[in-house]
C-alpha positions, 0 to 999 in steps of 0.5 A: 500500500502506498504512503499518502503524500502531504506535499511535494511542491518544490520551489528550491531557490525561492526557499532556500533563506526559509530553511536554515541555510540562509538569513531569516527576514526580520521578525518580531519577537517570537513567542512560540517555544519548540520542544523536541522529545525522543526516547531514541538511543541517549538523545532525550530533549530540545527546546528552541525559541523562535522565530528561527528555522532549526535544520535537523540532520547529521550535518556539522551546521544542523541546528539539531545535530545527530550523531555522525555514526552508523545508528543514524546513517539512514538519516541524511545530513541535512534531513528536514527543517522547522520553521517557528514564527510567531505563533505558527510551526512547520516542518519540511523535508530538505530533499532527505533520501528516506524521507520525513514523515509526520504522522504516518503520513510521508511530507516529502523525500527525494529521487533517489538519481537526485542531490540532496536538497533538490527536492525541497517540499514547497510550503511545509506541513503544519505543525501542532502539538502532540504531532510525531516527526519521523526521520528515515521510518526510525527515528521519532520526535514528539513535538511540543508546541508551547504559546508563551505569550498565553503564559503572558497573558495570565492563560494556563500554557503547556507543561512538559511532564515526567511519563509514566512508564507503565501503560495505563491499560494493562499495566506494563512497563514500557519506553515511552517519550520521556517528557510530555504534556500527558502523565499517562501514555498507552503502550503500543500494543495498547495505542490502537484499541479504544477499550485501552484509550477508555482506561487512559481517559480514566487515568486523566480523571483521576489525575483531575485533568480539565479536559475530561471533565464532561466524563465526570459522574459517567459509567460505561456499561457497554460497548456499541460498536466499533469501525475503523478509526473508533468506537463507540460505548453506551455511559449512564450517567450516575445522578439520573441514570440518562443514557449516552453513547460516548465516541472514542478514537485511539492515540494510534488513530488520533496520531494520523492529522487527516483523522485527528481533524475528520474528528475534531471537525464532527465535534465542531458541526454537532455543537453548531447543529440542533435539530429533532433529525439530528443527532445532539452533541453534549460534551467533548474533550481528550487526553494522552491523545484519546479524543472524545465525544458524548453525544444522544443515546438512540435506544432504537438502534439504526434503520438497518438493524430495524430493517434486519429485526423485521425480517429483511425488508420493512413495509412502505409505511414504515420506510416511509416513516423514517426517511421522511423524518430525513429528509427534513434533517436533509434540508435543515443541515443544507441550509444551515447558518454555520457561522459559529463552526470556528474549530478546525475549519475555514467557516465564514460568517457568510457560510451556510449549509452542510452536504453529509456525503455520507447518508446510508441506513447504517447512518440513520439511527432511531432516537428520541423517547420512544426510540421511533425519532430518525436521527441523522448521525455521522456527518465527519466528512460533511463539506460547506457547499455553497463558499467552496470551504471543504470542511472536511480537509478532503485530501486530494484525490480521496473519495470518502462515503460508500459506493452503495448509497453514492451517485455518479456525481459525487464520485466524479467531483467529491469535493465539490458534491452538492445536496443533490448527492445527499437526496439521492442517497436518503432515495438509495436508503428508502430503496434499501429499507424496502427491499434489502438491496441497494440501488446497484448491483456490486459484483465481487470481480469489478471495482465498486467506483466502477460500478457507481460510473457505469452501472444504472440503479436497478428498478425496484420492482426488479427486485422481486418485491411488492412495492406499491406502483406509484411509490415505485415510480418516484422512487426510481426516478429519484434514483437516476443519476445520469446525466443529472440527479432529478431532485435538487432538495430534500423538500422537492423529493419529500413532497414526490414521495408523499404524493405517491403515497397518496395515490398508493391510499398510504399515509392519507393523513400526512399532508402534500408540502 
């Protein structure tokens, strides 16, 4: 599998004076402070003030230098620069033959038939604290990023502590980075499982750390599911026994910057949207690079597990029943002001509406007293349409969501996906609930993406159940996406399909919009 590249512009000439091997422009002051731990070999800790440019590699002119011996050969000798201004840090590789990553994810390195610092990468990663640099795939650097101008200003700053050198999970001694702002520190084999980053979080509590304060006075009780970058834990609140689901992602997970922000991201829409078709936002914090967040209990489970309860498929009344509901959240997150969405996002005053991108019967859960209520829940790779902000820091190239509830348009443009993408979805939805198969057919020998560009939806009546006539029709023309999607809103195929309903005599007593 290949390693996703953050950046590899160059530009050599033109940044040569910002990576140490010229003169600085004059800046102010600096205030940010840079601190470096590793627990590689004897080397321990750095710390450097900036604004300044600090060159890492073997050289004799490196501003961190590595020991010139055959341990370190794999690192070139002049491997990757930080840059600190005043309030910001980047890194970037000078043209290194092994590489720099940040993350996991690899910035930038050379050619092999190239010198190094020919292939110098552009503008640099941003940097923030927590963040792994490591040189040549050995050797790790936790960053430490310190504003001391908040120190100034009265504001509790960054304090490096000792580690614990046993793992807050299972207990064993382990080699962790000798100073960080976290007491408390998983092992690796602890990192990816987020019933470990539980106990961790636990830890913080104990240790009465601010951040985890929206986990006082909560019990966890089970575990509610799990999927690739967290899972998700049912928490009783101990004063009044209400129920919560508290989203957790491992340090493993968080340690990767693209999931990092698709997290904190979810949390900053959750607490700007409030809607009866949505799922609510409670609290949110993190610890030792645990982040987490509570959010509404739906007792009724998702439309998916109500479809498989019923035998496979649900009756039209009832389909209908829970994407109705949806499609009013549809239209609610479409048109939304988002104004106070400020974290980890380019949104403006101006901004207004959200594309989910990721709508599907797994994503609609039941909540709400009776556990009936439609919930529109994991909207991580939610996008602001209507400025051209991608909210989800989309990275180029990727197609996130799934293929089986995705029309063509959205495989074709993904970034730039409207709410047309999300109408046809909450359709592929309906058309699931019905009759247990989605819209198009997924054959194991072709590629899925192939098969949304190439391959029209099946007429539900195909499928081989009843389905009343009229509300077939709509359905079906709903579902086409070649050349276009027919409907534009929410509120255009909710009034279709009630219409429908009324001349199949269902749902007489819900008004036509």
């Amino acid at each position: 599998m290949s390693i996703p590249v953050i950046s590899t512009r160059s530009g050599t000439s033109a940044l040569r004076s910002r990576t140490g091997f010229g003169t600085l422009p004059d800046k102010p002051p600096g205030t940010l402070r840079l601190i470096l731990s590793s627990d590689f070999a004897e080397l321990r800790v750095w710390e450097f003030t900036g604004p300044r440019a600090v060159v890492i590699g073997r050289g004799a002119l490196s501003g961190l230098r590595l020991p010139d011996t055959e341990e370190y050969r794999s690192v070139s000798g002049y491997h990757c620069v930080i840059e600190l201004s005043r309030n910001r840090a980047y890194v970037r590789d000078l043209g290194s033959l092994n590489g720099t990553f940040l993350n996991g994810h690899l910035v930038s390195r050379r050619e092999e038939d190239r010198a190094q610092g020919v292939a110098v990468s552009g503008f640099g990663v941003k940097l923030v604290d927590g963040d792994v640099i490591t040189l040549a795939g050995i050797f790790n650097f936790r960053v430490g990023l310190v504003d001391d101008s908040s120190l100034e200003n009265g504001a509790q700053g960054l304090t490096m502590v000792e580690v614990s050198d046993r793992c807050p999970s299972c207990g064993k001694l382990h080699n962790p980075v000798p100073l960080s702002k976290y007491a408390d520190v998983l092992c690796p084999d602890c990192r990816p499982n987020p019933l470990a980053s539980l106990k961790l979080l636990k830890a913080g509590l104990n240790r009465r750390i601010k951040t985890l304060d929206p986990l006082k006075g909560l019990r966890i009780t089970k575990t509610l599911g799990r999927g690739s970058t967290s899972a998700v834990f049912l928490a009783e609140r101990k004063d009044d026994k209400s129920l919560l689901a508290l989203k957790v992602m491992s340090p493993a997970i968080s340690e990767n910057e693209w999931a990092r922000k698709s997290f904190l991201r979810e949390v900053a829409i959750g607490r700007a949207i409030k809607h009866p078709n949505v799922t609510k936002l409670y609290g949110f914090g993190y610890y030792g690079g645990a982040y987490f967040y509570l959010m509404e209990y739906c007792k009724g489970g998702n439309s998916e597990e109500k479809r498989l309860d019923a035998g496979g498929t649900l009756d039209p009344v009832t389909a209908l029943g829970i994407i109705l509901p949806v499609l009013d959240g549809l239209h609610y997150i479409h048109t939304v002001k988002l104004a106070a969405v400020k974290a980890n996002s380019e949104a403006s005053p101006e901004s207004r509406g959200l594309v989910h991108r990721d709508l599907k019967p797994t994503n609609i859960f039941l909540g709400g007293e009776s556990g009936e209520v439609p919930k529109i829940a994991d909207i991580g790779v939610g996008k602001l349409y209507n400025t051209g902000d991608t909210f989800s820091n989309t990275r180029t190239g990727s197609v996130a969501g799934s293929p089986a509830t995705m029309p063509r348009q959205q495989v074709l443009n993904f970034k730039g996906a409207g709410p047309e993408v999300d109408i046809w979805a909450a359709a592929a939805s309906l058309y699931k609930l019905l009759c247990g198969e989605y819209p198009r057919d997924f054959p194991d020998s072709e590629d899925p993406w192939r098969v949304v560009l190439n391959r029209p939806p099946v007429p539900i009546l195909k499928r081989g159940h009843r389905i009343p006539s009229h509300l077939a029709l709509a359905l079906d023309e709903a579902l086409v996406d070649n050349p276009a999607i027919k409907y534009q809103t929410a509120a255009s195929l909710k009034k279709s399909l009630i219409e429908a309903a009324h001349r199949d005599r269902l749902l007489l007593d819900v008004p036509v919009p």
